[in-house]
SENU-954621 format. One record per residue (C-alpha): residue in three letters; x, y, z. Coordinates in steps of 0.05 Angstrom, whole numbers. Example, Ala and Ser with C-alpha at 12.3 -4.5 7.8 and 13.67 -1.06 7.14 Angstrom:
BEGIN
<pt><residu>ALA</residu><c1>246</c1><c2>-90</c2><c3>156</c3></pt>
<pt><residu>SER</residu><c1>273</c1><c2>-21</c2><c3>143</c3></pt>
END
This chain:
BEGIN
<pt><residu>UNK</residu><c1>-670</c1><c2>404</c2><c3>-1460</c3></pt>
<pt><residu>UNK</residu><c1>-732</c1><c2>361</c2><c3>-1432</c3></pt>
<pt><residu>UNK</residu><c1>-771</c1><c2>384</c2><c3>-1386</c3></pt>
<pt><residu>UNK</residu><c1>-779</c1><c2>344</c2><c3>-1328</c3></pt>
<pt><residu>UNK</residu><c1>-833</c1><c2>313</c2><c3>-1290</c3></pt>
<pt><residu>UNK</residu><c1>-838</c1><c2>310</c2><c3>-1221</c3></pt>
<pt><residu>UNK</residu><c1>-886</c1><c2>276</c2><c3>-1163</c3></pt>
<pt><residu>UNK</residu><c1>-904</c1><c2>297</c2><c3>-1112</c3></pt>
<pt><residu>UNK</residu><c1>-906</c1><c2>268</c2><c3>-1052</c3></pt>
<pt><residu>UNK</residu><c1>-952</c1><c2>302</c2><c3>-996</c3></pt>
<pt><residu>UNK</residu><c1>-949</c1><c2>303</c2><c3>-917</c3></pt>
<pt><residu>UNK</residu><c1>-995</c1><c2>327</c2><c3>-868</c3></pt>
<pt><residu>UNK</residu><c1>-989</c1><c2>315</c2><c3>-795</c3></pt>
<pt><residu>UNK</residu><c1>-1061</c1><c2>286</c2><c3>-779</c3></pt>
<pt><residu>UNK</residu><c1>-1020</c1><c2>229</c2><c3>-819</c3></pt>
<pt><residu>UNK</residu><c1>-995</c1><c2>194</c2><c3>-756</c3></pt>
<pt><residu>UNK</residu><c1>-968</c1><c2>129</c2><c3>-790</c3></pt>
<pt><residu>UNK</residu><c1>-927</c1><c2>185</c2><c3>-831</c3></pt>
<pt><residu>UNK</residu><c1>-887</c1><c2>203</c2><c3>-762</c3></pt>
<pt><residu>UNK</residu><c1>-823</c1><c2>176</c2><c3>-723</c3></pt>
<pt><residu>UNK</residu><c1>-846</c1><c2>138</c2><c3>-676</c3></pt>
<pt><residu>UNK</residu><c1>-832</c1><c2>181</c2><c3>-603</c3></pt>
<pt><residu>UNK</residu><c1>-839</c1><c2>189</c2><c3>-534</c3></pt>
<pt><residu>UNK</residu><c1>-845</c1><c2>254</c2><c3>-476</c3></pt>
<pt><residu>UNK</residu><c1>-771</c1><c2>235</c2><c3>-467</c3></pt>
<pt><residu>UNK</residu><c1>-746</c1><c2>241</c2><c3>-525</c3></pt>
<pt><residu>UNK</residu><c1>-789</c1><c2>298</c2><c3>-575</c3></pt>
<pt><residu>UNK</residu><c1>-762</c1><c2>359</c2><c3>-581</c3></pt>
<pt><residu>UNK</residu><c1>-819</c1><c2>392</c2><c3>-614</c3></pt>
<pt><residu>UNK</residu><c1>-891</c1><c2>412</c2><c3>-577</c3></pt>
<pt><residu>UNK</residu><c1>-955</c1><c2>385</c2><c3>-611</c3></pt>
<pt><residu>UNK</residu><c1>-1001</c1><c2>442</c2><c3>-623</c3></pt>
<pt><residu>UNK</residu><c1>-1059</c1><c2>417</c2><c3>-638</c3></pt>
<pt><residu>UNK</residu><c1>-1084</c1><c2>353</c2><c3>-686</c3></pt>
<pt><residu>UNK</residu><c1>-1062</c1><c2>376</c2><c3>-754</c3></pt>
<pt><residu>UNK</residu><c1>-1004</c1><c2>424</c2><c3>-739</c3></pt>
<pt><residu>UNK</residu><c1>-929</c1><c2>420</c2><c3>-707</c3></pt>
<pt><residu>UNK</residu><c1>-903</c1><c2>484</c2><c3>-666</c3></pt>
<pt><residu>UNK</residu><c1>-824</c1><c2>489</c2><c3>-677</c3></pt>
<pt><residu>UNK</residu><c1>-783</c1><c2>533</c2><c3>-643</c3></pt>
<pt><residu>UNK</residu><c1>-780</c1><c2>580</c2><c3>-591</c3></pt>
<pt><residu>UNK</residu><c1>-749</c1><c2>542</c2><c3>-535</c3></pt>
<pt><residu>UNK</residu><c1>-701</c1><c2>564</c2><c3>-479</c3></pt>
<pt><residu>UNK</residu><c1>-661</c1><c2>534</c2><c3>-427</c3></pt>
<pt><residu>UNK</residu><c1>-634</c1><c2>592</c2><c3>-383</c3></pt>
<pt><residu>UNK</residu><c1>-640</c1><c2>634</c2><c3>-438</c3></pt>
<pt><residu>UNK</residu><c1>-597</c1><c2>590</c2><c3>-495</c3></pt>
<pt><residu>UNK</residu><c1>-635</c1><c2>566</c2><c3>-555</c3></pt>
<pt><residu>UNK</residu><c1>-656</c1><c2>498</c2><c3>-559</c3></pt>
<pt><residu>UNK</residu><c1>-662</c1><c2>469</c2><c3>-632</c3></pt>
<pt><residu>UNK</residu><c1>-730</c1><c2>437</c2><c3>-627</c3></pt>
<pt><residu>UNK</residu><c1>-742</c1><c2>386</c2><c3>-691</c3></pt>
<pt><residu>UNK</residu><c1>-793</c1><c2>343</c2><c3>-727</c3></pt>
<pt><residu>UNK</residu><c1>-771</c1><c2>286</c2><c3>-754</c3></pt>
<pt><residu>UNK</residu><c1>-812</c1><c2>238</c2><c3>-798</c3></pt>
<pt><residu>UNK</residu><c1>-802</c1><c2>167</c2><c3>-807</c3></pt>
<pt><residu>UNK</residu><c1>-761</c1><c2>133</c2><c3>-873</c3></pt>
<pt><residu>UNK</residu><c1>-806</c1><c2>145</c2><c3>-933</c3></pt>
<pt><residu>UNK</residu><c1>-806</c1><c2>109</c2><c3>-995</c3></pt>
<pt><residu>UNK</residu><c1>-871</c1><c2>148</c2><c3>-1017</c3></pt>
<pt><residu>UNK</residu><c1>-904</c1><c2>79</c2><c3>-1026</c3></pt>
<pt><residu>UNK</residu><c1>-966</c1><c2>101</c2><c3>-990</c3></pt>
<pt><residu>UNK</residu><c1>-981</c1><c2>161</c2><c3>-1045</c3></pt>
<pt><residu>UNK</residu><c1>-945</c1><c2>127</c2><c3>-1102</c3></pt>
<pt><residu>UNK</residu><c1>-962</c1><c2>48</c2><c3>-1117</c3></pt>
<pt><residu>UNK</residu><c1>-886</c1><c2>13</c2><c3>-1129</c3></pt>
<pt><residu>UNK</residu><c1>-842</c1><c2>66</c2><c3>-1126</c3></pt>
<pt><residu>UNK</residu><c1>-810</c1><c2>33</c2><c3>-1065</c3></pt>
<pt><residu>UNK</residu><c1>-774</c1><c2>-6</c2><c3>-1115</c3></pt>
<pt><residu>UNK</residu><c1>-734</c1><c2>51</c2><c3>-1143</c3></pt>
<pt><residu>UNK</residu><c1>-693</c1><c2>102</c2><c3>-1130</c3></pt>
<pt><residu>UNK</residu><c1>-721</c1><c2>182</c2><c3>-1121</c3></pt>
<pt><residu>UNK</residu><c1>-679</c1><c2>246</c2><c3>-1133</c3></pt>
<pt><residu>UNK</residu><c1>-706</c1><c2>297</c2><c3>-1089</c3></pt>
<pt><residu>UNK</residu><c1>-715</c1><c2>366</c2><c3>-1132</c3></pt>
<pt><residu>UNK</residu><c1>-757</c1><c2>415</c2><c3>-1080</c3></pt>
<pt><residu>UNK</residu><c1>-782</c1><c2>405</c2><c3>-1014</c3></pt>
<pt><residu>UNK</residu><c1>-849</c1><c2>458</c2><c3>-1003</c3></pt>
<pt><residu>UNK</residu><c1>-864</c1><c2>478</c2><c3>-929</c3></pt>
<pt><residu>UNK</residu><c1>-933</c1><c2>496</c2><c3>-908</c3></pt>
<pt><residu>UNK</residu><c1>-930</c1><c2>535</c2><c3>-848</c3></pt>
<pt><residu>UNK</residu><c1>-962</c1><c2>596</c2><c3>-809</c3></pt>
<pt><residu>UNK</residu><c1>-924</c1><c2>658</c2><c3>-806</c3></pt>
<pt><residu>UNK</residu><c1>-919</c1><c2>672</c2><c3>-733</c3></pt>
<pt><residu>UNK</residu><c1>-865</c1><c2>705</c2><c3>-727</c3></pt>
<pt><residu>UNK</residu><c1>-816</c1><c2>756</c2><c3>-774</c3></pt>
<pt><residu>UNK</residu><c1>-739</c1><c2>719</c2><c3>-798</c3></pt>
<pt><residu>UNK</residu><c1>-746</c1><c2>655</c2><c3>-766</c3></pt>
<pt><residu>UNK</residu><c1>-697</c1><c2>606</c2><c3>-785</c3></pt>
<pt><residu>UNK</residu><c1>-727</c1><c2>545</c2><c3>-806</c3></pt>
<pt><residu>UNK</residu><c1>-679</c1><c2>487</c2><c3>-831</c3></pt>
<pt><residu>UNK</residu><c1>-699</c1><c2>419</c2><c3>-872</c3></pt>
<pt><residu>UNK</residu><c1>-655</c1><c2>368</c2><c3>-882</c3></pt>
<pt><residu>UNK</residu><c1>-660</c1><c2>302</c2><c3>-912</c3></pt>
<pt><residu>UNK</residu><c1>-630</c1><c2>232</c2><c3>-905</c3></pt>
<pt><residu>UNK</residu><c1>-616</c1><c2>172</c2><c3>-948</c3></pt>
<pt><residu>UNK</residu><c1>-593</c1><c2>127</c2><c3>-890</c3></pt>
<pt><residu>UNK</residu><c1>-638</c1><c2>125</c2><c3>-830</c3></pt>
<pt><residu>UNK</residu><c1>-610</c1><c2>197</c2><c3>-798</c3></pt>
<pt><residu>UNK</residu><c1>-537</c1><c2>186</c2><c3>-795</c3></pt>
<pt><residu>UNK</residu><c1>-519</c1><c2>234</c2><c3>-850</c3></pt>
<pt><residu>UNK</residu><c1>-555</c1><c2>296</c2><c3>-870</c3></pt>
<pt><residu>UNK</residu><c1>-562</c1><c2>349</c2><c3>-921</c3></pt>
<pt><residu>UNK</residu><c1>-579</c1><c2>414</c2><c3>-898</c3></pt>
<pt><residu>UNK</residu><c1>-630</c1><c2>474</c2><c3>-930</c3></pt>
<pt><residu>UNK</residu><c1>-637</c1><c2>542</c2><c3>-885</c3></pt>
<pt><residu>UNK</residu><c1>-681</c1><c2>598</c2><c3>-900</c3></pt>
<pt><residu>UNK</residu><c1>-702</c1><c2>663</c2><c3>-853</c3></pt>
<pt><residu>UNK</residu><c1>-786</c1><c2>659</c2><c3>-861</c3></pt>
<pt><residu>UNK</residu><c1>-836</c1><c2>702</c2><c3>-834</c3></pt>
<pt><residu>UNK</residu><c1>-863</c1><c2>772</c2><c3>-841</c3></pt>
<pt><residu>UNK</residu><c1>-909</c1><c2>756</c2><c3>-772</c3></pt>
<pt><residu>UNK</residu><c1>-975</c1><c2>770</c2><c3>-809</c3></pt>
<pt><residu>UNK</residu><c1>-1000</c1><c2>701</c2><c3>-790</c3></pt>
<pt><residu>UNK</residu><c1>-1026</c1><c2>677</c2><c3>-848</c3></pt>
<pt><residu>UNK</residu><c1>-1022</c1><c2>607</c2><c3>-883</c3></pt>
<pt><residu>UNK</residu><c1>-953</c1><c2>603</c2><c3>-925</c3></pt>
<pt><residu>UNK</residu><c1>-905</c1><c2>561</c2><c3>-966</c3></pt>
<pt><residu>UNK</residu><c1>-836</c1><c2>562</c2><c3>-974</c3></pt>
<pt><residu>UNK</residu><c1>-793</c1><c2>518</c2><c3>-1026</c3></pt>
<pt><residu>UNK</residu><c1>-718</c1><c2>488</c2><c3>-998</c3></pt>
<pt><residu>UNK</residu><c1>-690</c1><c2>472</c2><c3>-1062</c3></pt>
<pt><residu>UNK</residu><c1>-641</c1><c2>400</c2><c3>-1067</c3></pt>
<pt><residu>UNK</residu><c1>-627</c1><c2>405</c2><c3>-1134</c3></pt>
<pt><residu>UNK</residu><c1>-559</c1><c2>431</c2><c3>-1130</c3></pt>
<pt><residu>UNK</residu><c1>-487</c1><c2>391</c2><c3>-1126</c3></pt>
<pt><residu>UNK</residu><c1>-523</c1><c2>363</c2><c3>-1058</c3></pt>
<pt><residu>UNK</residu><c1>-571</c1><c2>333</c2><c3>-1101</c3></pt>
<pt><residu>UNK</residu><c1>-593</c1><c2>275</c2><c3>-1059</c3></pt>
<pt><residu>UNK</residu><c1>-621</c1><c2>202</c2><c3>-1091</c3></pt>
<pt><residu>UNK</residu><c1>-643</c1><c2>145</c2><c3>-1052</c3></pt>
<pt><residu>UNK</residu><c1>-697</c1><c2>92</c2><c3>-1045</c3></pt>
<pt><residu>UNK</residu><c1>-724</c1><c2>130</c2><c3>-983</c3></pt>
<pt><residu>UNK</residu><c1>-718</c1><c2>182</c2><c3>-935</c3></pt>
<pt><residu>UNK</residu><c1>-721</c1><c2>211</c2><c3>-872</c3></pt>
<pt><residu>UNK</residu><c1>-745</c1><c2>285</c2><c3>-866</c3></pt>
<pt><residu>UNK</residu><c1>-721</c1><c2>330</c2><c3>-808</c3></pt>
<pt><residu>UNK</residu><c1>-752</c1><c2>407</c2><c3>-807</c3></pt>
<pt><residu>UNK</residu><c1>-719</c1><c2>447</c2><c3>-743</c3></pt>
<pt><residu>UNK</residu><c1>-710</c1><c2>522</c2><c3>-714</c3></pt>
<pt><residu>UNK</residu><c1>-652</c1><c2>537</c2><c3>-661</c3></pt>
<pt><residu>UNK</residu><c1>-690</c1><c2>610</c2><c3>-644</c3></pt>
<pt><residu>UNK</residu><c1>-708</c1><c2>624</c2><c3>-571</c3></pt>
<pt><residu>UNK</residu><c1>-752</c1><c2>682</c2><c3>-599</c3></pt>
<pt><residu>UNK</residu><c1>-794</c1><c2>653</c2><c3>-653</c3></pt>
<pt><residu>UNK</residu><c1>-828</c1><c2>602</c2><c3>-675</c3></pt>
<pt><residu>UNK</residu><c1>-873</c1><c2>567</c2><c3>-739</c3></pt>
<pt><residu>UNK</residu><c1>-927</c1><c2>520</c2><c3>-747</c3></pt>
<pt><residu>UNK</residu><c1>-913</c1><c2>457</c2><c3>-790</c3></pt>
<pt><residu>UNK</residu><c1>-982</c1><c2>446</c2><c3>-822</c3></pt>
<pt><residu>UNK</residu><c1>-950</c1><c2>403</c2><c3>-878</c3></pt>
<pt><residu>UNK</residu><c1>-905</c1><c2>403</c2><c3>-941</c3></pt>
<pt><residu>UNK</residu><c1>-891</c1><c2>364</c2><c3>-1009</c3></pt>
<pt><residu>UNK</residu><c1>-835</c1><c2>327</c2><c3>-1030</c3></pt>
<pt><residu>UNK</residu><c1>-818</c1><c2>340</c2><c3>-1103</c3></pt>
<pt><residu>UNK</residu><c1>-782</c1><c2>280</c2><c3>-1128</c3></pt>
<pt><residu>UNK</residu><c1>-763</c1><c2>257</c2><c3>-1195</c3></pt>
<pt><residu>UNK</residu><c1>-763</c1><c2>172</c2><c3>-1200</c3></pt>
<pt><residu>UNK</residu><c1>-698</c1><c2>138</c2><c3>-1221</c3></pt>
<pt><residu>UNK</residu><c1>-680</c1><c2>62</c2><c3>-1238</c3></pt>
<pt><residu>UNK</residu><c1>-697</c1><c2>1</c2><c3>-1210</c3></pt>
<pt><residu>UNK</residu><c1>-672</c1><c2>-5</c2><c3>-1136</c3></pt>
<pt><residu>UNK</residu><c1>-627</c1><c2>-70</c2><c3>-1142</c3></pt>
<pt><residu>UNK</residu><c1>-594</c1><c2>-105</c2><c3>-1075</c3></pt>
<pt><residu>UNK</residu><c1>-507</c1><c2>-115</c2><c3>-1097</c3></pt>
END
């Protein structure tokens, strides 16, 4: 079998014209400081609020000259996060059409030591997902815990020619 070869597509939130465009109203995520995203720990009367990041559609063009104009099979997508807190759940999800349809990844990360971390949400499965761009969306529904977002990587794999039917 050939191995494949993937690129990599990397995100970091000092990036702004990488972001969804938002307002007060309608973020549910806090901004912690220039370069990092806290998620999670929210409460109304004591019910967890899913608090989420959401990036704009990507066709990766910005990393990757002309691969706009082709389709991408997402393999991996690598969080880089602070551990802040022990099991929280952290979910990524990715879309091929603007946010109405998702696929879902969930891990439990943490240990709380507070260091610097990655974690992989594989796609690679029967949920394989291709398209000619994306929208990423990284949430937690905890009211005890929460991460940083300092960043991830997309691992995609480029397909054929994108061609309007």
């Amino acid at each position: 079998m050939a191995k494949t070869t993937y690129y990599i597509y990397n995100f970091q939130p000092i990036n702004k014209s990488q972001v969804y465009p938002y307002d007060d109203a309608t973020i549910k995520i806090i901004l912690g400081s220039e370069d990092t995203f806290i998620i999670g720990g929210f409460t109304d009367n004591s019910n967890a609020i899913s608090a989420w990041w959401r990036s704009k559609r990507l066709d990766f063009s910005d990393q990757h000259e002309g691969i706009e104009n082709y389709f991408k099979t997402v393999d991996r997508v690598q969080l880089e996060y602070v551990d802040r807190y022990e099991d929280t759940p952290v979910t990524i999800a990715l879309s091929d059409d603007g946010g109405e349809n998702w696929v879902y990844r969930t891990r439990l990360l943490g240990t709380g030591d507070g260091r610097q971390k990655v974690a992989d949400f594989y796609f690679h499965d029967k949920n394989r997902i291709t398209s000619k761009d994306f929208t990423v969306q990284i949430s937690s529904s905890s009211s005890t815990t929460a991460f940083t977002l300092t960043g991830f990587y997309i691992f995609f794999e480029p397909r054929g020619p994108f061609q309007e039917i």
